[in-house]
N, CA, C and O atoms as CSV, one atom per row, in Angstrom:
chain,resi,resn,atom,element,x,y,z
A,1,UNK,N,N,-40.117,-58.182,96.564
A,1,UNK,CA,C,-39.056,-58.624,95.674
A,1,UNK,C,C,-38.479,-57.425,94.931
A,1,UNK,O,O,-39.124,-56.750,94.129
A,2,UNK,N,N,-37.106,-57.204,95.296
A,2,UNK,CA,C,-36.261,-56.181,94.079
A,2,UNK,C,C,-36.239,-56.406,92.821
A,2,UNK,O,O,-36.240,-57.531,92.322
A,3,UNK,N,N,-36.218,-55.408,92.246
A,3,UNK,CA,C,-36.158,-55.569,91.051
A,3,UNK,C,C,-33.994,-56.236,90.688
A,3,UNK,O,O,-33.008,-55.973,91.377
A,4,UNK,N,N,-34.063,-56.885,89.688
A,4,UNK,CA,C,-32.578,-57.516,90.023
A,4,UNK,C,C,-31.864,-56.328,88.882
A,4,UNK,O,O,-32.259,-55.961,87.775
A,5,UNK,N,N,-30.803,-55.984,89.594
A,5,UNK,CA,C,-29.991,-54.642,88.821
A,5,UNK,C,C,-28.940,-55.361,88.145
A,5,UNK,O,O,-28.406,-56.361,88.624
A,6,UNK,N,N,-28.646,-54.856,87.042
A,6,UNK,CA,C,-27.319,-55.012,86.334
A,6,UNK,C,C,-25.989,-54.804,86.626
A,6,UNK,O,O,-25.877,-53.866,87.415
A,7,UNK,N,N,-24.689,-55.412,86.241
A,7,UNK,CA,C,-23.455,-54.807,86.780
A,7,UNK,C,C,-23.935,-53.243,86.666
A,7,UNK,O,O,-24.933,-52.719,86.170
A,8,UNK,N,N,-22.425,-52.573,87.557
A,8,UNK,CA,C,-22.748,-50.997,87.160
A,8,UNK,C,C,-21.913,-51.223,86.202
A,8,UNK,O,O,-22.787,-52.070,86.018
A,9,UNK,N,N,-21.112,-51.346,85.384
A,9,UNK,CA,C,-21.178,-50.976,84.152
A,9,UNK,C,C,-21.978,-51.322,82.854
A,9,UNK,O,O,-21.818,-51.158,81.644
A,10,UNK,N,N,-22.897,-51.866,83.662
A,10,UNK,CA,C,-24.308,-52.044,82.515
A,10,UNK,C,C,-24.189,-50.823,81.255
A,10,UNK,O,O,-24.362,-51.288,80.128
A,11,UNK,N,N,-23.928,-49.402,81.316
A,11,UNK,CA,C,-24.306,-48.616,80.525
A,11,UNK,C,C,-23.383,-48.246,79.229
A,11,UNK,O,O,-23.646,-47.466,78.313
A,12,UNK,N,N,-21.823,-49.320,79.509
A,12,UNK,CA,C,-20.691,-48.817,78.976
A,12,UNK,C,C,-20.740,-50.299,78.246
A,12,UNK,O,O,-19.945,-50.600,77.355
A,13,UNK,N,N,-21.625,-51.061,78.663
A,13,UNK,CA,C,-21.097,-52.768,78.052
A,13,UNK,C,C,-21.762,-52.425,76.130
A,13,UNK,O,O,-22.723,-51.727,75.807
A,14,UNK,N,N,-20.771,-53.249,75.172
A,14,UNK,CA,C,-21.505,-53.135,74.057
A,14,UNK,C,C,-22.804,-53.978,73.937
A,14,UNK,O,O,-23.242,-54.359,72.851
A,15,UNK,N,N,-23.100,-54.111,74.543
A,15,UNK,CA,C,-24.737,-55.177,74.701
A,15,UNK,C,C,-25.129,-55.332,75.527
A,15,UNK,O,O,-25.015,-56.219,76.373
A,16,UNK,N,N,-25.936,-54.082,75.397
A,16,UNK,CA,C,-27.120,-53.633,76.704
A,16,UNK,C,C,-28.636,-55.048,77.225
A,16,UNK,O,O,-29.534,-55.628,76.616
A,17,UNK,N,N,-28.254,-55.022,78.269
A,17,UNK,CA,C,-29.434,-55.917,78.531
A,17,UNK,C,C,-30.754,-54.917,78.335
A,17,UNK,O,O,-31.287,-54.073,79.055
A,18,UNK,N,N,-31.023,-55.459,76.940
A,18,UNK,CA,C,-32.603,-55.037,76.417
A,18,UNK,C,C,-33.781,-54.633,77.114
A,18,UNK,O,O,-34.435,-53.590,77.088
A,19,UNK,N,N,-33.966,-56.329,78.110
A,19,UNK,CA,C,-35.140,-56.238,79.037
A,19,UNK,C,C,-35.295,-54.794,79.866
A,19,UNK,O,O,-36.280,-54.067,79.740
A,20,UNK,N,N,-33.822,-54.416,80.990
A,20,UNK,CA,C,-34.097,-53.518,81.358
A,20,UNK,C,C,-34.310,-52.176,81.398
A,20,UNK,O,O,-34.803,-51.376,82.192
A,21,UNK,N,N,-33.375,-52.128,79.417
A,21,UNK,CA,C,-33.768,-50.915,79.195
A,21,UNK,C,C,-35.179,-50.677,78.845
A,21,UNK,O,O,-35.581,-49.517,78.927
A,22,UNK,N,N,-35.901,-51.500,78.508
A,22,UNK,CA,C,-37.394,-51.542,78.216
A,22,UNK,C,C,-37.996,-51.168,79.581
A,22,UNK,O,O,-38.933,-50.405,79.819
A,23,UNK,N,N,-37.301,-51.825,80.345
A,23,UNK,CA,C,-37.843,-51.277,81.800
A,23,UNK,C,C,-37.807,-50.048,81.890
A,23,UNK,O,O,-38.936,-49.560,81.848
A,24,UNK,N,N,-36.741,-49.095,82.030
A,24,UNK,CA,C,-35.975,-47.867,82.354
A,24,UNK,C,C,-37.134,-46.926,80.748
A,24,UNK,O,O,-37.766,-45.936,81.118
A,25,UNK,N,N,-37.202,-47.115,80.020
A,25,UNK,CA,C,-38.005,-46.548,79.256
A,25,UNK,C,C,-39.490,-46.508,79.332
A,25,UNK,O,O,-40.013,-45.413,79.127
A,26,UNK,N,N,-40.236,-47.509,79.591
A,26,UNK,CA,C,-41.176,-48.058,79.785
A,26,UNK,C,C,-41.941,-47.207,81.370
A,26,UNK,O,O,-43.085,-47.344,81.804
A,27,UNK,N,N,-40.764,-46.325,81.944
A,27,UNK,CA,C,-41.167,-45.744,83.466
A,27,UNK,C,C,-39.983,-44.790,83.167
A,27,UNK,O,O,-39.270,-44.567,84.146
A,28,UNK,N,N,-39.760,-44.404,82.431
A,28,UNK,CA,C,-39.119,-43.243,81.673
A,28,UNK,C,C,-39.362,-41.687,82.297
A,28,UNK,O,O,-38.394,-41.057,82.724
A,29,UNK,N,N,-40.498,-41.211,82.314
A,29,UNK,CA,C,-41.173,-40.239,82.942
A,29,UNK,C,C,-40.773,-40.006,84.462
A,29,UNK,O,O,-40.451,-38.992,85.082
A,30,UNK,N,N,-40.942,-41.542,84.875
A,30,UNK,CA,C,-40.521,-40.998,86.385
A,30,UNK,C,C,-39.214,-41.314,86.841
A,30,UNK,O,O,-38.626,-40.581,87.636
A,31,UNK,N,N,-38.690,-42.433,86.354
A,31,UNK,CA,C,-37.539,-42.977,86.611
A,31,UNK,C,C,-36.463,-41.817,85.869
A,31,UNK,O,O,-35.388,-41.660,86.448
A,32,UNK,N,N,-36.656,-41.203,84.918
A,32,UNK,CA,C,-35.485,-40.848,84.228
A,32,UNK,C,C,-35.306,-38.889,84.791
A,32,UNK,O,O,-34.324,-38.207,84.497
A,33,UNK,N,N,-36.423,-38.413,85.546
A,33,UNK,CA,C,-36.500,-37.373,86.295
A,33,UNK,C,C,-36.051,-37.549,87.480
A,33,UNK,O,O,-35.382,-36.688,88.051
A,34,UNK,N,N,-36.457,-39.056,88.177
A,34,UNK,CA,C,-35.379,-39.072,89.561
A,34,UNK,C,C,-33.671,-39.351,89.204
A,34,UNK,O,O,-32.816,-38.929,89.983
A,35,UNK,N,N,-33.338,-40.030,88.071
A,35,UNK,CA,C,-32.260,-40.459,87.580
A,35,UNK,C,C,-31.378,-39.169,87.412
A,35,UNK,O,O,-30.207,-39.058,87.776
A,36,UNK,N,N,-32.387,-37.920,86.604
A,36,UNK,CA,C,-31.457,-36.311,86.845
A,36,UNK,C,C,-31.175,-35.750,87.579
A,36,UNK,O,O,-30.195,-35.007,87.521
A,37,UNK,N,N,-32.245,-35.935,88.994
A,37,UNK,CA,C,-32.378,-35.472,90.409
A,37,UNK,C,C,-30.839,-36.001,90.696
A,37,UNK,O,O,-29.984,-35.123,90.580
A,38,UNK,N,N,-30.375,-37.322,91.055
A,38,UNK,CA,C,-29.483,-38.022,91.447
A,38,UNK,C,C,-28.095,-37.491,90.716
A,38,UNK,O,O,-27.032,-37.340,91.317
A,39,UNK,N,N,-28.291,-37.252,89.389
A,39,UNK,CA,C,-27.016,-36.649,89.105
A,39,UNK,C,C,-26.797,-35.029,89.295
A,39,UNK,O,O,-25.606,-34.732,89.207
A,40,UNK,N,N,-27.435,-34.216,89.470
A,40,UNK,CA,C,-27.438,-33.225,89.705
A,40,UNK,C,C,-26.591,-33.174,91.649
A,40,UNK,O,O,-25.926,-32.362,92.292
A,41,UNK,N,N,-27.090,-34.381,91.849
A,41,UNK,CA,C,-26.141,-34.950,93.337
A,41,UNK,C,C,-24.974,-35.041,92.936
A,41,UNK,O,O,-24.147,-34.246,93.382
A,42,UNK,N,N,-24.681,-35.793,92.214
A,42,UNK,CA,C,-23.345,-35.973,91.835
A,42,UNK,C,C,-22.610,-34.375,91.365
A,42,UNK,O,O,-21.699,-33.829,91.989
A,43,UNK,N,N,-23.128,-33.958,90.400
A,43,UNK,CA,C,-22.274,-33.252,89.530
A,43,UNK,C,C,-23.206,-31.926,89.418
A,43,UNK,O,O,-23.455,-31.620,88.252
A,44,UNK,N,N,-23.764,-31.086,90.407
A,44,UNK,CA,C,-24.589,-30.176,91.386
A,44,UNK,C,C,-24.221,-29.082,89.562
A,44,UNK,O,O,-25.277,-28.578,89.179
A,45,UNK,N,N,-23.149,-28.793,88.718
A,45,UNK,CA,C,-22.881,-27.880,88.000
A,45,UNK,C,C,-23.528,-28.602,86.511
A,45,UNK,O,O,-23.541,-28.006,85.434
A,46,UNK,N,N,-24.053,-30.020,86.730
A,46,UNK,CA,C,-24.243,-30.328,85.121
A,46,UNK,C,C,-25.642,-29.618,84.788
A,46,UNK,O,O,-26.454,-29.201,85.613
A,47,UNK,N,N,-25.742,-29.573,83.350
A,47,UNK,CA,C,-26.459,-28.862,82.168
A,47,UNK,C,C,-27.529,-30.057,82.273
A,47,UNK,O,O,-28.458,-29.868,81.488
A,48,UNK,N,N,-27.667,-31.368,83.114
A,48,UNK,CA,C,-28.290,-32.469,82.365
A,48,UNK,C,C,-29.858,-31.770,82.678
A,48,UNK,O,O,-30.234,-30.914,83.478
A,49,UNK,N,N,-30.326,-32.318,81.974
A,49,UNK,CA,C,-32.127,-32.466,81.929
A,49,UNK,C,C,-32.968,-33.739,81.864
A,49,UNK,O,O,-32.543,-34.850,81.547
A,50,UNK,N,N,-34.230,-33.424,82.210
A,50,UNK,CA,C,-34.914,-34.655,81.951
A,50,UNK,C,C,-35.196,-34.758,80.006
A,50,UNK,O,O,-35.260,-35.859,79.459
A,51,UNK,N,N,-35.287,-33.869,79.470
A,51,UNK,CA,C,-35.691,-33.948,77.706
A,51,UNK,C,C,-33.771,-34.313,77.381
A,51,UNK,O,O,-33.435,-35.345,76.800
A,52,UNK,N,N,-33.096,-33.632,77.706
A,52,UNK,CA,C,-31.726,-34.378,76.953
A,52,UNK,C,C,-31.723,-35.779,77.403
A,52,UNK,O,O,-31.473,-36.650,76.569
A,53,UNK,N,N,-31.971,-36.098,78.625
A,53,UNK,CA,C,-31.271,-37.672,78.885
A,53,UNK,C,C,-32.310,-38.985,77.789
A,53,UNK,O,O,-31.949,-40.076,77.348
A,54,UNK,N,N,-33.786,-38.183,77.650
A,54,UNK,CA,C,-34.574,-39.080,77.010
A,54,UNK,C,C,-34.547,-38.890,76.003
A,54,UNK,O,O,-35.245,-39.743,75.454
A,55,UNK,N,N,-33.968,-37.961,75.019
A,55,UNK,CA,C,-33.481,-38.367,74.055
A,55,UNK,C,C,-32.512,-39.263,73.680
A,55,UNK,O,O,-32.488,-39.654,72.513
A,56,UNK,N,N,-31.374,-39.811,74.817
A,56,UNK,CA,C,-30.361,-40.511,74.416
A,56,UNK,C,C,-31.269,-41.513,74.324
A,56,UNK,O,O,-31.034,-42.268,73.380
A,57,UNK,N,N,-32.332,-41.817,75.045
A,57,UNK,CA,C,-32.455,-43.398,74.816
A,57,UNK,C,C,-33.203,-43.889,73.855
A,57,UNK,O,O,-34.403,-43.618,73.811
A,58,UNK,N,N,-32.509,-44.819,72.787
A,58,UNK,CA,C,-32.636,-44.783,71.207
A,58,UNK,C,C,-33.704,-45.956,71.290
A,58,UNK,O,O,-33.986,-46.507,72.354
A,59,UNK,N,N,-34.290,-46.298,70.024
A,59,UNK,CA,C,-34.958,-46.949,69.350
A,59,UNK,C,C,-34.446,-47.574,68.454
A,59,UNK,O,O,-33.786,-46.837,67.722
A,60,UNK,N,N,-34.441,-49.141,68.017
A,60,UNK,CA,C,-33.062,-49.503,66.957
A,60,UNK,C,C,-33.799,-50.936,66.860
A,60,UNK,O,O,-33.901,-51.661,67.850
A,61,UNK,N,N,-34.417,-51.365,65.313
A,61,UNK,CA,C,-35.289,-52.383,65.261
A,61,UNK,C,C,-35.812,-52.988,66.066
A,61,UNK,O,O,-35.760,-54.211,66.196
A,62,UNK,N,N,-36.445,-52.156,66.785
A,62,UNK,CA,C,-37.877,-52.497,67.989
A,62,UNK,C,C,-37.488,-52.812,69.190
A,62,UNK,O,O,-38.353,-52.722,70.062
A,63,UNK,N,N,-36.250,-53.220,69.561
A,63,UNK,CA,C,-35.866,-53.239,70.434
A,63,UNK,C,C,-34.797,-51.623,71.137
A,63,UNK,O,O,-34.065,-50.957,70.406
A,64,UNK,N,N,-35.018,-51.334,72.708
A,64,UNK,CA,C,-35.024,-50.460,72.998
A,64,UNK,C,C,-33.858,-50.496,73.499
A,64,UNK,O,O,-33.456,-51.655,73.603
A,65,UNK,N,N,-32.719,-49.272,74.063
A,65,UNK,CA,C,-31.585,-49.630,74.313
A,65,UNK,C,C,-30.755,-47.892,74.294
A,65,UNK,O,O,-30.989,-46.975,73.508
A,66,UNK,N,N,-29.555,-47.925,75.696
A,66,UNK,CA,C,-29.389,-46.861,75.541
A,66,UNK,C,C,-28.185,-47.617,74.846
A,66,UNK,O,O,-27.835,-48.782,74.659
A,67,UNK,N,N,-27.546,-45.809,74.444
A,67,UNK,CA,C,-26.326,-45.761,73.474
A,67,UNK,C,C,-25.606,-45.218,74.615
A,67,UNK,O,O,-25.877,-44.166,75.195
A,68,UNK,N,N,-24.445,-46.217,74.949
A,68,UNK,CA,C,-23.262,-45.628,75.839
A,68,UNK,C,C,-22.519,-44.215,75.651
A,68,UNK,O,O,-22.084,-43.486,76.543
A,69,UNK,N,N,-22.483,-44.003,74.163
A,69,UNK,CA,C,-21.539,-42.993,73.230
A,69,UNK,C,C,-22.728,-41.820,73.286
A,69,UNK,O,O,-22.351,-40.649,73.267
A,70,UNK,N,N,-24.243,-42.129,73.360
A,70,UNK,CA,C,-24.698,-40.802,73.482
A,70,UNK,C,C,-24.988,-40.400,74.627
A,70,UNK,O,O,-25.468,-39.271,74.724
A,71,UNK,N,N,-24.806,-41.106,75.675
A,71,UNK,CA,C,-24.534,-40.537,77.495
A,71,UNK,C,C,-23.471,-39.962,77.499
A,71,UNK,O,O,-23.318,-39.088,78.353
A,72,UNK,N,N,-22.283,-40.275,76.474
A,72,UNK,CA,C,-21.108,-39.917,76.744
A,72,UNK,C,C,-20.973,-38.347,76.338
A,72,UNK,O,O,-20.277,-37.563,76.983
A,73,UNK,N,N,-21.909,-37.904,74.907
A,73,UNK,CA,C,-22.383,-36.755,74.859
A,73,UNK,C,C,-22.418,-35.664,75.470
A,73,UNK,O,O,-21.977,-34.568,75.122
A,74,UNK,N,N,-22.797,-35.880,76.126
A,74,UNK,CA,C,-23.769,-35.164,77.353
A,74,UNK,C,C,-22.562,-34.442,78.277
A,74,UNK,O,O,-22.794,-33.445,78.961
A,75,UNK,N,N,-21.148,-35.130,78.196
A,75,UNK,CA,C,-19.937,-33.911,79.007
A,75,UNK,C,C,-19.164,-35.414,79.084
A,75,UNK,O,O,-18.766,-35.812,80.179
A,76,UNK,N,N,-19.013,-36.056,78.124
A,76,UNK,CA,C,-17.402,-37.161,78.379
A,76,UNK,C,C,-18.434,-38.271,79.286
A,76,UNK,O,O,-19.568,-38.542,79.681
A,77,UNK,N,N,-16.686,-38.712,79.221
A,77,UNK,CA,C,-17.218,-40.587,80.130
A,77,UNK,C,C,-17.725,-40.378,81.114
A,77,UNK,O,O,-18.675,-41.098,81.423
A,78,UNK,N,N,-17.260,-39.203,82.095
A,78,UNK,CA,C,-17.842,-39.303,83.562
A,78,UNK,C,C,-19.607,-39.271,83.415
A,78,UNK,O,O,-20.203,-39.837,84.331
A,79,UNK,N,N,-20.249,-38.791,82.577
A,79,UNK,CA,C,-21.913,-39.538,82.621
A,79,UNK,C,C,-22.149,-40.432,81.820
A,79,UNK,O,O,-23.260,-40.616,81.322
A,80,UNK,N,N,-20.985,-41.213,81.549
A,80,UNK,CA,C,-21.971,-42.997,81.704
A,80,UNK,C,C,-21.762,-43.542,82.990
A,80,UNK,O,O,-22.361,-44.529,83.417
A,81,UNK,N,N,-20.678,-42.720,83.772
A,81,UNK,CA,C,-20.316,-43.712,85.065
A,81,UNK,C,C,-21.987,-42.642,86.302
A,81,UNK,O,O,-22.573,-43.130,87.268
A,82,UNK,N,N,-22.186,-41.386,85.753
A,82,UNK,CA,C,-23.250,-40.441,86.432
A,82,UNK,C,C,-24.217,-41.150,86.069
A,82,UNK,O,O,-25.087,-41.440,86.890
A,83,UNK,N,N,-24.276,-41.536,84.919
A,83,UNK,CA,C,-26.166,-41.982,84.368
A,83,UNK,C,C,-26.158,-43.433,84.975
A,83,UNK,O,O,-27.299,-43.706,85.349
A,84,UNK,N,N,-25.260,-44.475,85.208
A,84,UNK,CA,C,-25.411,-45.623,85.338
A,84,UNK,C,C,-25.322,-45.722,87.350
A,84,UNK,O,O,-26.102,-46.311,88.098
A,85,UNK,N,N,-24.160,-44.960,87.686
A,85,UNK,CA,C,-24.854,-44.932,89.112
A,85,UNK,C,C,-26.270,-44.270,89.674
A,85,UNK,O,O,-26.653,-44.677,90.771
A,86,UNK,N,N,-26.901,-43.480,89.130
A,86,UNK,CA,C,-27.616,-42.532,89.479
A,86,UNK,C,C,-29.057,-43.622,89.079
A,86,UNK,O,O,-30.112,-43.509,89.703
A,87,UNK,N,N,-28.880,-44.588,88.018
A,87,UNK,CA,C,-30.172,-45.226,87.678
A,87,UNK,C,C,-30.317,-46.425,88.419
A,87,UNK,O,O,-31.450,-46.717,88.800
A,88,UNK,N,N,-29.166,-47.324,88.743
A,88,UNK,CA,C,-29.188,-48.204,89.843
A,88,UNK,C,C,-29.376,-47.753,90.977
A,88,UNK,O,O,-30.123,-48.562,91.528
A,89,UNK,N,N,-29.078,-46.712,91.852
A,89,UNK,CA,C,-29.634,-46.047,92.702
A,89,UNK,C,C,-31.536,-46.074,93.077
A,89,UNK,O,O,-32.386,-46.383,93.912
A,90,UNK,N,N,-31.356,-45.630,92.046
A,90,UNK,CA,C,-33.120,-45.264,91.549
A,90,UNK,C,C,-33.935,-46.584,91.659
A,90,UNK,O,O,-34.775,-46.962,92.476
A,91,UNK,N,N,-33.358,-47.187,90.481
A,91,UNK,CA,C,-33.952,-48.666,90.690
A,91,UNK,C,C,-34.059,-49.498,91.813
A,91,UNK,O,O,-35.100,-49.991,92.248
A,92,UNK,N,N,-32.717,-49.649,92.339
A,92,UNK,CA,C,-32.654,-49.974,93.582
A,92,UNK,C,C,-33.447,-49.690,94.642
A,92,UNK,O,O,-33.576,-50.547,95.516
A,93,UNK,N,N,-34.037,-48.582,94.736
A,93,UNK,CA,C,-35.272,-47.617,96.111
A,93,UNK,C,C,-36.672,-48.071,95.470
A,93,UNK,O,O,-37.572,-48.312,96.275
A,94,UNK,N,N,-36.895,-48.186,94.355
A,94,UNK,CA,C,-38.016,-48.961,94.276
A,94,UNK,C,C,-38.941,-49.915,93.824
A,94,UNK,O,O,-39.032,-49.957,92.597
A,95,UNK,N,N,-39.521,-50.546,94.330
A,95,UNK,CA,C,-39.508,-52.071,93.733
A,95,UNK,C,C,-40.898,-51.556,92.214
A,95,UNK,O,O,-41.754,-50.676,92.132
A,96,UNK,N,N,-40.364,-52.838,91.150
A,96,UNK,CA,C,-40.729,-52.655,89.916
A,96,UNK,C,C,-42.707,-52.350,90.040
A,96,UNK,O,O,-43.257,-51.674,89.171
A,97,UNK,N,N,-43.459,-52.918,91.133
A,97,UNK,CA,C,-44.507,-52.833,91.120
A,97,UNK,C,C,-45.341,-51.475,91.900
A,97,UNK,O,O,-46.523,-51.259,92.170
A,98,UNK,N,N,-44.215,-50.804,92.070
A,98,UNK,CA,C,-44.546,-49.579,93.346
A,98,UNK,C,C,-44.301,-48.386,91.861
A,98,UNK,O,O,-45.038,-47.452,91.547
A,99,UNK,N,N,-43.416,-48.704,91.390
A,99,UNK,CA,C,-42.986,-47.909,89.877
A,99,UNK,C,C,-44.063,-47.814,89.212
A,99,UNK,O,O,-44.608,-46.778,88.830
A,100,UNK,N,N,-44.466,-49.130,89.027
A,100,UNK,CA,C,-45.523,-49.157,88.005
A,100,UNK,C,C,-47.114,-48.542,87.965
A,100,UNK,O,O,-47.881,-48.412,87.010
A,101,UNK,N,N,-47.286,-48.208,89.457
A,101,UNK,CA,C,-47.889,-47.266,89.869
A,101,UNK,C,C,-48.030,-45.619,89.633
A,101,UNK,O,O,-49.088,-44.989,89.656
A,102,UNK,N,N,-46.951,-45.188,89.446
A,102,UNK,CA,C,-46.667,-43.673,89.013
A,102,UNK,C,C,-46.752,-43.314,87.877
A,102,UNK,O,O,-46.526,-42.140,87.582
């Protein structure tokens, strides 16, 4: 069973589905190092890192959640459209219990 992905503009909507950012944090370590791998595909010249991208993803009365505006940070709109293809990608290749392994 796949894990079920969000629109791609999951990362730009003002109300992030919670659950999966808990997911995406929660496997943070590995998911968010293949997630840089993937944009570094995209955009072979970006500055991104694995410590900048995990800092965007905030903490905000206990519930977890990225900030669209601080992906946007990171070099303009084109990495919320980089961070949000590059993590459905990711997600997509592997199922939530094979993740949970690493």
């Amino acid at each position: 069973m796949k894990l079920e992905l969000p629109r791609r503009d999951f990362f730009i909507r003002q109300d992030p589905d919670y659950e999966f950012c808990e997911y995406l944090r929660s496997k943070g370590k590995f998911i968010l190092k293949e997630v840089v791998k993937e944009i570094k595909k995209l955009d072979p010249e970006s500055k991104i890192d694995y410590n900048i991208l995990y800092d965007r993803i905030s903490v905000w009365e206990g519930q977890r959640f990225i900030k669209s505006n601080n992906i946007a940070t990171l070099g303009g709109p084109k990495y919320e459209y980089y961070f949000s293809e590059a993590a459905l990608k990711i997600l997509d290749r592997y199922k939530p219990s094979e993740t949970h392994k690493i």
